[in-house]
C-alpha positions in Angstrom: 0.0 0.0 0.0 1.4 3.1 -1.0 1.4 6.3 1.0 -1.5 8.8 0.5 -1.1 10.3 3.5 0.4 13.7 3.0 3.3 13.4 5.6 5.1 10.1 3.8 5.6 8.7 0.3 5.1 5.4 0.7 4.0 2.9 3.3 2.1 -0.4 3.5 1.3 -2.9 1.0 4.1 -2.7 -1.7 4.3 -4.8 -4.5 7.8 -6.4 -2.8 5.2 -7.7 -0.5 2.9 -9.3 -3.5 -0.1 -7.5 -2.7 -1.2 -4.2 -4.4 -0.1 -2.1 -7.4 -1.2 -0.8 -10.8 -2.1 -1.9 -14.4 -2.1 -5.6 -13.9 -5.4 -7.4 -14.1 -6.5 -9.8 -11.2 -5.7 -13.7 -11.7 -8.3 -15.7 -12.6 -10.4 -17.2 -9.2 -9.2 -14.4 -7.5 -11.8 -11.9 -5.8 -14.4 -9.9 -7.9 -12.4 -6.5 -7.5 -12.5 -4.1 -10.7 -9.3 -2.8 -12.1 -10.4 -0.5 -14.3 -10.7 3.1 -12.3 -8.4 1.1 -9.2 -4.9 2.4 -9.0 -4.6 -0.5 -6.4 -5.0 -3.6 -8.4 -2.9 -5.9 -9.5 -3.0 -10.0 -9.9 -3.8 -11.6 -6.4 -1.5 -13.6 -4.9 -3.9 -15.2 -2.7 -6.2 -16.4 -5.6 -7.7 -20.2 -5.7 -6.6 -21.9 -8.7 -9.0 -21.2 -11.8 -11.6 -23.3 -12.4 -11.4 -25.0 -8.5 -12.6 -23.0 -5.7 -12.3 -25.2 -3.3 -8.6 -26.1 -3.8 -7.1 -24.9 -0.5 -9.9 -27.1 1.1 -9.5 -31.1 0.6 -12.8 -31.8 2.3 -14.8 -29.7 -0.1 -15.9 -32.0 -2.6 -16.8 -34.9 0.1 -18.8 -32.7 1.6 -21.0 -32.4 -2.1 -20.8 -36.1 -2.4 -23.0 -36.3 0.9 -25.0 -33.2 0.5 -23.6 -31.1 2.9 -23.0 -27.2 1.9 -19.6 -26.8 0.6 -17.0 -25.2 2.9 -15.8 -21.6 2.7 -12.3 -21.5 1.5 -9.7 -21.2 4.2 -9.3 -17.2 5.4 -6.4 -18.3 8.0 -4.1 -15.9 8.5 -6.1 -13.1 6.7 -6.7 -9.6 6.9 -10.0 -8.4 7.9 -11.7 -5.4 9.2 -11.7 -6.8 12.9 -7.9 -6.9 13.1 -7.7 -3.6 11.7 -9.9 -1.9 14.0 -8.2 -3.9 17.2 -4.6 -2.6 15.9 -5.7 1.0 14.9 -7.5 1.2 18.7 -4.4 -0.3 20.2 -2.3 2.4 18.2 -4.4 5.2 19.6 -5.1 3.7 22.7 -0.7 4.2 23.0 -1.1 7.7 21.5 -3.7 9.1 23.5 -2.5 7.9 26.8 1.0 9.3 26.3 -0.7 12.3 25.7 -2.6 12.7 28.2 0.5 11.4 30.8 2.2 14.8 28.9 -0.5 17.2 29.3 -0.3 16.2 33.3 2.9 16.0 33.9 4.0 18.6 32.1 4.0 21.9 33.0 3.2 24.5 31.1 3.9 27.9 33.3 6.2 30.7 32.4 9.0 28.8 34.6 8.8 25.5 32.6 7.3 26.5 29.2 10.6 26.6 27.3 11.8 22.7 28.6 8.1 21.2 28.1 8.2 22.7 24.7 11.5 21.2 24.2 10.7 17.9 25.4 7.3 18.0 23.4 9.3 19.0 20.2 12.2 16.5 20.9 9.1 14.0 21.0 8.0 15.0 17.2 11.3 14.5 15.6 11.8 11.0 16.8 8.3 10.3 16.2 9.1 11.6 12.5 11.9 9.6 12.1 10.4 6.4 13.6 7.5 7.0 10.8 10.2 7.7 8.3 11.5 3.9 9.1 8.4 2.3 8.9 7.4 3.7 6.1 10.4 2.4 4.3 10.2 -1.1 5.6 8.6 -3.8 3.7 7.0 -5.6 6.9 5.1 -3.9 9.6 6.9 -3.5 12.9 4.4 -3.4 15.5 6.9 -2.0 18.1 8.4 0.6 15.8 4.4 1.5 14.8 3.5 1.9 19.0 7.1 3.7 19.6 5.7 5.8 17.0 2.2 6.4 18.6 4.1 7.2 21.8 6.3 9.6 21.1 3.6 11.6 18.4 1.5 11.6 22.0 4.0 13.2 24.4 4.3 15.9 21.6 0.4 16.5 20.8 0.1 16.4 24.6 2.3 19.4 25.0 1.4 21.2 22.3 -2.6 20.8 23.2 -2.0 22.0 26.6 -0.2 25.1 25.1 -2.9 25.5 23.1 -5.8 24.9 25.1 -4.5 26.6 28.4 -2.7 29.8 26.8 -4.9 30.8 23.7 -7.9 28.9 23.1 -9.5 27.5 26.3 -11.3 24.4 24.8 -9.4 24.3 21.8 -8.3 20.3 22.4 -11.5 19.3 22.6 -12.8 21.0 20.1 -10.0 19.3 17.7 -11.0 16.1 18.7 -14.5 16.1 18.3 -13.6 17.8 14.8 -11.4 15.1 14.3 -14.1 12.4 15.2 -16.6 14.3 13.0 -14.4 14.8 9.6 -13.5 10.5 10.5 -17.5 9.6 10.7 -18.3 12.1 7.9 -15.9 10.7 5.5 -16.7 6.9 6.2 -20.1 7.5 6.2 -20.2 8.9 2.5 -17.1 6.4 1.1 -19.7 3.4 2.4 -22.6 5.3 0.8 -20.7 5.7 -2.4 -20.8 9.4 -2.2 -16.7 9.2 -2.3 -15.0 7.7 -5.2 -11.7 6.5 -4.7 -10.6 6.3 -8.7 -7.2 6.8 -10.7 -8.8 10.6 -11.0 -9.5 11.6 -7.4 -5.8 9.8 -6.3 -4.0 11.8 -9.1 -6.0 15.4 -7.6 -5.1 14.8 -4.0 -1.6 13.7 -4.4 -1.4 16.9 -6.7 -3.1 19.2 -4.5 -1.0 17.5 -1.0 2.3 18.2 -2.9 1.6 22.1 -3.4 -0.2 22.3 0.1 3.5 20.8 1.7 6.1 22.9 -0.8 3.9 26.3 0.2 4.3 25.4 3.9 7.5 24.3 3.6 8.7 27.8 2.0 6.3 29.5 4.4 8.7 28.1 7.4 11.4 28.5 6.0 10.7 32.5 5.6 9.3 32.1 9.2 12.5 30.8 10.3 15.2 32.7 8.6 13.2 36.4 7.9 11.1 35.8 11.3 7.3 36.7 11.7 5.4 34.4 10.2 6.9 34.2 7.0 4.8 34.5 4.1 1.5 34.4 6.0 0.0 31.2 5.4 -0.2 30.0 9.4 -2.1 33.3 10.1 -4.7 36.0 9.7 -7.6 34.8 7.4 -5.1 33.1 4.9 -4.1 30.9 7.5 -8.1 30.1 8.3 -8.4 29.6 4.4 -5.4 27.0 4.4 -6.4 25.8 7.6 -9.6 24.5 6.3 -7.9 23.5 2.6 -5.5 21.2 5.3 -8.6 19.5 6.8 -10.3 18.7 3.7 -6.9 16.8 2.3 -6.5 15.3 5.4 -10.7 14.2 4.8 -9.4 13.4 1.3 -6.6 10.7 3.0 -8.8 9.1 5.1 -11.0 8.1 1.9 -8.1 6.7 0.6 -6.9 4.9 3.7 -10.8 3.5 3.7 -9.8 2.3 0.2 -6.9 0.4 0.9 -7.9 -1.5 3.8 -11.0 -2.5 1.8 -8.3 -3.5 -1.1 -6.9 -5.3 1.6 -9.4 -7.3 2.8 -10.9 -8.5 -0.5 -7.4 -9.5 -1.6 -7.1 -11.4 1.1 -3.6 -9.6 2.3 -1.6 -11.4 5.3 -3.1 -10.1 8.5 -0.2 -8.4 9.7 -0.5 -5.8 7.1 -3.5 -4.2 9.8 -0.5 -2.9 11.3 0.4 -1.0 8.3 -3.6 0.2 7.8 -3.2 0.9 11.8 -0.4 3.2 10.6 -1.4 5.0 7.8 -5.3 6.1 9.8 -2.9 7.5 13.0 -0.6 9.3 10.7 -3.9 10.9 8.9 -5.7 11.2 11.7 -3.1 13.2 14.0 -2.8 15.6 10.5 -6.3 16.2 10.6 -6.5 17.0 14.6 -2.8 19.3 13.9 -5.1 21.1 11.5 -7.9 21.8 13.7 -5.6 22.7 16.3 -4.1 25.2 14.2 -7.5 26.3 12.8 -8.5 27.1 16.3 -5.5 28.8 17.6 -5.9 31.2 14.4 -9.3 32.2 14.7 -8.7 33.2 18.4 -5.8 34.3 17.6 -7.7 37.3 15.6 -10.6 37.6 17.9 
């Protein structure tokens, strides 16, 4: 699976894994998932043999001989939607209890502000890095994936309490149940059909992530060496209006994350690739809540 999430280029199942990538029809027997319009498809490993469904199961055919129903082909060692959800709750289960551990312990007072800040950005950069690893390896690493979720907690811990305690009382809720909203919203439509994830609408969002990420990038670096805030794009209303443009991509991710953990499942990947979906919904949902976060702070920011 390849990265869409606007943070990392790649992650998940790769072909070197045998399970996803483009322009290569499915074998035959394999499941009933259209290539046309699905950058994700490619021949399935896991396929039963053509013409014999009931190859990985010996027992099949004596159980037509005495009229029983035949059995479903073995799903062992599969993917599905329950081991996803357990690993993405176990990833931020880890993620919001560090956070919460941060936000208490601590402090945020005009004695302590510079060394929690430190510590909270410290906690980003190795976060970043352990991300950067995993998304570069070909097999999930649980540990590295719950390091990960750790150490992005003790920084979104800090940086909430900053937040919520020195310009926006409120504000970290108010992310979260934004958060939870943009999550239920997008699901909601993708399941409805509403969402199409196609060739088209991965092309636009990869196009429109890559010039959201170079203007921010030349934004900070302005902010850093001109001070201010650089060109303007974290503040006043053009900072609202690319606040808002930074939830909708992240809304735009989670579709796709949807997408591939459905590919997933129908493909029949190995079930330790829900780690790697468990990865790729933190990493979108953290942007999204950064995003409101920042939304927040702007608009009371100019109140």
């Amino acid at each position: 699976m390849r990265s869409r999430n606007p943070v990392f280029s790649r992650r998940g199942f790769s072909r070197d894994n045998g399970y996803a990538g483009f322009n290569t029809a499915p074998q035959a027997g394999g499941p009933a998932v259209a290539t046309q319009g699905n950058p994700y498809a490619q021949g399935n490993p896991y396929a039963q043999p053509a013409g014999n469904p009931y190859a990985q199961n010996p027992y099949a055919q004596q159980d037509l001989q005495y009229g029983a129903p035949p059995q479903a082909p073995v799903t062992a060692g599969r993917m599905t939607i329950d081991d996803v959800v357990m690993r993405t709750a176990s990833t931020l289960g880890v993620l919001i209890l560090t956070a919460a551990l941060s936000w208490a312990l601590l402090p945020i007072d005009d004695a302590n502000l510079s060394r929690s800040y430190g510590i909270g950005i410290g906690a980003a950069l190795i976060g970043m890095v352990l991300a950067f690893v995993q998304s570069f390896k070909r097999k999930a690493s649980p540990a590295l994936i719950l390091t990960y979720a750790a150490f992005e907690g003790v920084f979104l811990g800090v940086v909430s309490n900053i937040v919520d305690n020195r310009i926006a009382s409120g504000a970290a809720m108010q992310a979260v149940l934004g958060t939870m909203a943009v999550f239920v919203g997008v699901l909601v439509a993708y399941k409805a059909g509403w969402i199409r994830v196609n060739r088209r609408f991965v092309g636009f969002v990869m196009a429109a992530a890559l010039g959201f990420i170079l203007l921010m990038t030349v934004n900070l670096l302005f902010a850093v060496f001109g001070g201010g805030d650089g060109l303007g794009f974290r503040s006043g209303a053009l900072g609202v209006v690319f606040g808002v443009i930074g939830v909708i991509l992240g809304a735009c991710f989670l579709a796709l994350d949807f997408k591939q953990v459905e590919d997933g499942v129908a493909y029949g990947a190995p079930r330790e690739e829900a780690w790697l979906a468990a990865f790729g919904l933190t990493l979108t949902l953290v942007w999204i809540y950064l995003e409101f976060l920042r939304l927040i702070s702007i608009l009371n920011s100019n109140d």
